[in-house]
C-alpha angles and dihedrals in degrees: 000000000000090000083058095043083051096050086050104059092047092052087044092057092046091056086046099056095038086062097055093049085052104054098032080056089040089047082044100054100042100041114103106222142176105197125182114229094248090064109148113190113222135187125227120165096341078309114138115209141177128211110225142038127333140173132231113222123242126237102205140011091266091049126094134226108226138188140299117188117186089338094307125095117257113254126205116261093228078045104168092005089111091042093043091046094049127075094191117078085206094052097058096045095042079044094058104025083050096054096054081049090064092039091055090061082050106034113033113208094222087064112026131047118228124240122184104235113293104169100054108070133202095255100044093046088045091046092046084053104059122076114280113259139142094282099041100039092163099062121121106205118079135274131270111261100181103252135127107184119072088289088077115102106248124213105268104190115057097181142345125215137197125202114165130203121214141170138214135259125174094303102343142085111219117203100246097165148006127207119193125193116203104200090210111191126235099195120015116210114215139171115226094219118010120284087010117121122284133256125200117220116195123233120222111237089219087058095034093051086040091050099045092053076058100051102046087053093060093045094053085052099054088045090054089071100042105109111256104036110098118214097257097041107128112252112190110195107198111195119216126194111219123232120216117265100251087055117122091198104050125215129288138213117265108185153005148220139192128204109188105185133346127011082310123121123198113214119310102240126203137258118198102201127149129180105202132181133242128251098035120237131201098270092064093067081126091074092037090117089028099058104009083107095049095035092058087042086052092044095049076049101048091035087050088054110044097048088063099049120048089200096060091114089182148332129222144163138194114211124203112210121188115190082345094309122126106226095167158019137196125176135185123210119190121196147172116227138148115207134038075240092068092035093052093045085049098052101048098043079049093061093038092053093034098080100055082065121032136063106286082189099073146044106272124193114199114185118196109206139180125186087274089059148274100338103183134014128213131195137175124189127232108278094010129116097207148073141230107212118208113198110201115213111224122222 
């Protein structure tokens, strides 16, 4: 018996090292890399790891490939300023999902590699959105005049975000394109002496769209003498409109502009997007022609839902339009169960009733959530009539 236990574990051993071989030759052949020629391979923990530059791969055709430096990904250098700056949730990711939109029209993926922001930093981003003063001379938003009434001059510009599109030659990435967001308020909530109550003072669209031109100018300008950045390489400024922060919707972007080469920028042209929340309230009487059909088609579904289990607590969705067009929707479902039984009876009677109801025509998110957290995450893809359903395990 022993003899037998012996033979076991060694061929144990064999079939064990033979899969690793396997997949490490498997992982060698299908990464897309870009390696300098200096790469050294080191070991941490049974890690393998390359020094150097590598490529994630891409799971679809409007999807980009983005960077690997020295086997981590390769982080912004303004990393958490635009989160940190912003008091919406729904700001911050229509914000940055927005802003690879626009890049997408400028920068296609299957030509350009996408790099989160490096030549914006975490001080300097930090420093260009505080007021202008004698000790901050490089802020953009305006100075301090003293008032506290609506006279008062109001920080413009909530938050500013890099993304930068490269491409690749023999071992290196070379800086191809740049796209700016520039997060513009709509209201800016003040105190009139420190740790009083706060006050909300509205923004005119006519100032806000006329200060942030401005603005963007300034920015591409100041882009123009980082190092790096050559004098005709394309720099795309996308301009978002801030919701307020009790807004369910978040804000959108609302405009662009291309400098193609210098301090010059070409006409700002318009985008017509719109988020807008489901179910419709009264004060979305605006979209009422716009979103009616998809509305009625969101209330059958949350009616529908709620009625077969007793623990749905509420429904809601969040639609982006672009030109009157629904693109996307996105839907959050809370609940109260008690056991993975009930979740998993509940999801998938979610993603077989869903698309009786729901647009079959578009991409549709539905997030299952409890008080711990989302559970379970469905998605349908655009012109498809089911559902892949993502269980999360919880700790």
């Amino acid at each position: 018996m022993r003899y037998i236990k012996w033979i076991g574990a060694v061929v144990g051993v064999v079939l064990l090292g033979g899969a690793l071989i396997f997949f490490g030759n498997f992982y060698s052949k299908n990464s897309s890399k870009v390696e300098s020629q200096k790469s050294k391979t080191t070991v941490n923990n049974k890690i393998t790891t390359k020094k150097g530059i590598k490529l994630t791969g891409s799971n679809s055709d409007d999807q980009y490939k983005s960077v690997i430096k020295d086997g981590n990904y390769l982080v912004g250098k303004a990393r958490g300023v635009t989160a940190n700056q912003n008091g919406n949730q729904y700001n911050t990711v229509n914000f940055e999902n927005g802003l690879l939109d626009v890049a997408r029209k400028h920068f296609s993926p299957k030509s350009y590699i996408f790099q989160e922001g490096q030549y914006l930093d975490t001080k300097t981003a930090q420093s260009w959105l505080k007021r202008k003063s004698h000790d901050n001379p490089s802020g953009l938003n305006p100075e301090d005049n003293g008032k506290t009434d609506d006279g008062r001059n109001p920080y413009y510009l909530q938050s500013i975000e890099e993304q930068d599109f490269m491409t690749q030659e023999d071992s290196t990435l070379k800086l191809k394109g740049i796209v700016l967001g520039l997060a513009m308020n709509t209201e800016d909530i003040y105190q009139k002496e420190e740790y009083g109550v706060n006050f909300t003072q509205k923004i005119e669209d006519s100032t806000r769209i006329a200060k942030g031109k401005e603005i963007a100018a300034e920015v591409v300008a100041r882009y123009r003498k980082m190092e790096g950045i050559s004098n005709n390489t394309p720099i795309v400024v996308a301009m978002f409109s801030q919701s307020s922060d009790d807004s369910l919707a978040g804000g959108s972007f609302y405009s662009y502009v291309e400098s193609k080469s210098g301090t010059k920028l070409g006409d700002f042209k318009s985008i017509n997007e719109k988020n807008v929340v489901l179910p419709m309230q009264e004060n979305t009487k605006n979209y009422q022609d716009m979103a009616s059909g998809l509305n009625t088609q969101f209330v059958n579904f949350q009616n529908n839902i709620q009625g077969f289990f007793p623990n749905v607590s509420y429904v809601t969705g969040t639609a982006k339009y672009n030109d009157k067009d629904v693109k996307s929707l996105k839907v959050d479902i809370t609940t109260q169960f008690y056991s993975q039984t009930e979740m998993d009876s509940f999801s998938n009677y979610v993603a077989q009733t869903a698309p009786s109801f729901l647009p079959t025509n578009l991409s549709v998110q539905i997030r299952i959530k409890t008080v711990e957290g989302v559970q379970t995450v469905l998605v349908q893809k655009s012109n498809s009539k089911t559902y892949d359903i993502t269980r999360l395990e919880s700790d």
